[in-house]
C-alpha positions in Angstrom: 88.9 79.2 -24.2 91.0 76.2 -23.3 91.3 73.2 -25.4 88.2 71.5 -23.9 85.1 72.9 -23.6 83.4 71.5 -21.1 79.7 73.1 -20.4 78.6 72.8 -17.1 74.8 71.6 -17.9 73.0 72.2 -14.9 70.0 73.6 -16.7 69.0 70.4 -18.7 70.6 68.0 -15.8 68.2 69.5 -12.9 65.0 70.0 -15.2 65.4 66.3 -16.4 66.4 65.1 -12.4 63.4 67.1 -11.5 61.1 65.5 -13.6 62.3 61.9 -12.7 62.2 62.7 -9.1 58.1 63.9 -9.7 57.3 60.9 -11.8 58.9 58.6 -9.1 57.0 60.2 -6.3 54.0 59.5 -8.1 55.0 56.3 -8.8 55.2 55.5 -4.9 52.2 57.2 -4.5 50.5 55.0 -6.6 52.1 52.2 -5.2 51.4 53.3 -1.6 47.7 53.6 -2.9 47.4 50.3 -4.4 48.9 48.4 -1.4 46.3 50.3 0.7 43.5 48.8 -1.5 44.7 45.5 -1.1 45.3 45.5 2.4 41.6 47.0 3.1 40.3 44.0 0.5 42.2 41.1 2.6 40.7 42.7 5.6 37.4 43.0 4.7 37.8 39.1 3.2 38.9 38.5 6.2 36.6 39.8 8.4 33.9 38.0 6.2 35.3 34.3 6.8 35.7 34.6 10.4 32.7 35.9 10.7 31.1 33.4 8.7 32.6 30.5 10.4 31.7 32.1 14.1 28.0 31.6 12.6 28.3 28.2 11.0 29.6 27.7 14.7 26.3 29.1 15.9 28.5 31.7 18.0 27.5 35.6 17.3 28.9 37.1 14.0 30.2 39.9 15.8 33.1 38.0 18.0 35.3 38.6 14.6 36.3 41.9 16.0 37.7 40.0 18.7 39.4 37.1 16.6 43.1 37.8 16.7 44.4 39.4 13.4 47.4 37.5 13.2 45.8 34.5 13.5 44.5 31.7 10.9 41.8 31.9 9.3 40.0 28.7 9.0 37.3 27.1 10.3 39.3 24.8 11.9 41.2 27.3 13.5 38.2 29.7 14.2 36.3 26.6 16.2 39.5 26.3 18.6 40.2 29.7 19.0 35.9 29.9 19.5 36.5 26.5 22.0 39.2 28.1 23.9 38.1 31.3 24.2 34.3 31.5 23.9 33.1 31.4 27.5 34.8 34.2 27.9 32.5 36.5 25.6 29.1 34.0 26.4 29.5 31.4 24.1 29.1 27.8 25.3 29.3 24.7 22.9 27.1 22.2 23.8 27.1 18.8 23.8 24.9 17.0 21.3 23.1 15.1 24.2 22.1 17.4 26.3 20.9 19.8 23.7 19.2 16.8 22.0 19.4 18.1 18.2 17.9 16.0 16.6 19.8 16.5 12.7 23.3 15.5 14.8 24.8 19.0 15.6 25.8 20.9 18.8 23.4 23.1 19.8 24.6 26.6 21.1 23.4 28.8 24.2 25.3 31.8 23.5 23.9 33.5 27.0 24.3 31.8 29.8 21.9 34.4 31.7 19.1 33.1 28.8 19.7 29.4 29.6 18.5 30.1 33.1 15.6 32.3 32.2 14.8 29.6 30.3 14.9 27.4 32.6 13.1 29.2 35.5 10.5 29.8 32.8 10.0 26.0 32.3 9.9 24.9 35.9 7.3 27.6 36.7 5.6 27.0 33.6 2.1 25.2 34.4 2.6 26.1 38.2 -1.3 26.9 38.3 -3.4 24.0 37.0 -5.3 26.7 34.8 -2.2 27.9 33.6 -0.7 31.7 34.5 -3.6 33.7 36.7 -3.8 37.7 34.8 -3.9 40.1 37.0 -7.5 41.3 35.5 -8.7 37.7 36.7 -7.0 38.3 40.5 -9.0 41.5 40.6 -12.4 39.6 39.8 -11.9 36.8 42.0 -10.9 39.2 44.7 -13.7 41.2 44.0 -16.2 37.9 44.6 -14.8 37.7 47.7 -17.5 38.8 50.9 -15.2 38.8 54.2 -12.1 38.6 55.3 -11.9 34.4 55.3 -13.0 34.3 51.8 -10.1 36.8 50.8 -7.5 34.9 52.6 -8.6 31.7 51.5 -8.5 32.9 48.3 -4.7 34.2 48.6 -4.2 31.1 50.3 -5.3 29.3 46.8 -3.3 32.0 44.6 0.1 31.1 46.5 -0.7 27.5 46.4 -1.5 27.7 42.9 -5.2 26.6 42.4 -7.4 29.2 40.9 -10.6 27.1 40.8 
C-alpha cells in the first residue's frame, strides 16, 4: 500500500447524495403543492370580490369570468372597468333621474331587450278600457254575433279597443 490510504467512498457518498436528492425532491414537491393551494385560494378570493362588487353594482354576478385577471380588484376599480365595459355584455348604469329610485341610487337595466319589453308592455297596457280581452271572451262575443254586420262591427270594436 502506499503511504496514504485514500478509500475511494463511493458507497456511503452516493447512498447519502441519494437520499438528499429524494428528500429535496419532496421538498419541491411540497413546495410546488403549497404554492398551488395558495394560488387556487387568491383565486377563488378573488373571484368572490369581483363578483361581489359587480352585484353591489347591480350588474350580473357572473361578468367576474370576464373581469380581467390582472387587473385591480376594488370596487372602485370594478365600477370603471363595469362603466367602461358594461354595454358591451348588457349592462347599462342608469341615471338616478330617469330611474327615479327613490333611496338615491342608480337603478340598473341589465337587458336592454327587457327595457323595451317593458316598455311596449306599458304603452299597451290599458289599451282596452276593460282591460286585456281573453281569447275565451272573443269567442263568446263572437258567438253573440247574428250576421255578418254584427261580426264586423264587433272586429271593428276589438281593433279599436272597446269591448263593451
Amino acid at each position: 500500500m502506499s503511504e496514504f490510504d485514500v478509500t475511494d467512498g463511493t458507497d456511503a457518498d452516493s447512498t447519502l447524495v441519494r437520499d438528499l436528492r429524494k428528500q429535496l425532491k419532496d421538498a419541491h414537491k411540497e413546495r410546488d403543492d403549497a404554492l398551488s393551494k395558495v394560488a387556487s385560494f387568491e383565486s377563488a378570493a378573488r373571484g368572490t370580490t369581483v363578483k361581489e362588487a359587480l352585484a353591489k353594482a347591480g350588474a350580473k354576478p357572473g361578468l367576474a369570468r370576464f373581469y380581467p385577471s390582472d387587473a385591480e380588484v376594488s370596487e372602485e376599480a370594478i365600477n370603471a372597468w363595469l362603466d367602461d365595459n358594461g354595454e358591451d355584455f348588457g349592462f347599462v348604469r342608469a341615471s338616478a333621474e330617469e330611474g327615479g329610485a327613490s333611496n338615491g341610487a342608480a337603478s340598473t337595466t341589465t337587458n336592454p331587450g327587457l327595457a323595451a319589453a317593458q316598455q311596449i308592455q306599458q304603452a299597451t297596457a290599458g289599451a282596452l278600457p276593460g282591460g286585456p280581452i281573453t281569447r275565451d271572451q272573443l269567442l263568446d262575443l263572437m258567438g253573440q254575433t247574428k250576421n255578418p254586420a254584427e261580426y264586423a262591427a264587433l272586429m271593428e270594436r276589438v281593433v279599436a279597443g272597446v269591448t263593451n
